[in-house]
N, C-alpha and C positions, 0 to 999 in steps of 0.2 A: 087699215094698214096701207092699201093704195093712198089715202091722201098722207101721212105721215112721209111716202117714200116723194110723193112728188113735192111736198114741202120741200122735204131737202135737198133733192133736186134744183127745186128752185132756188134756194139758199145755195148751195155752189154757183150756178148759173150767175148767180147776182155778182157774188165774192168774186171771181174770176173777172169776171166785167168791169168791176170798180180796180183791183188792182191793173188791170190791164190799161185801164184809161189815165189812174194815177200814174202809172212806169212812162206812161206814153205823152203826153201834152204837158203836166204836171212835171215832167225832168227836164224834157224838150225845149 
């Protein structure tokens, strides 16, 4: 159950990053 939670964790982690890099240099 602890790696299932940090999986997805990780998987936000990623998701936020990538839109945030997409909104950011990728518009810019």
């Amino acid at each position: 159950m602890k790696s299932a939670k940090l999986r997805i964790l990780v998987l936000v982690v990623v998701t936020v990053f990538f839109f945030t890099f997409w909104n950011g240099p990728a518009c810019g």
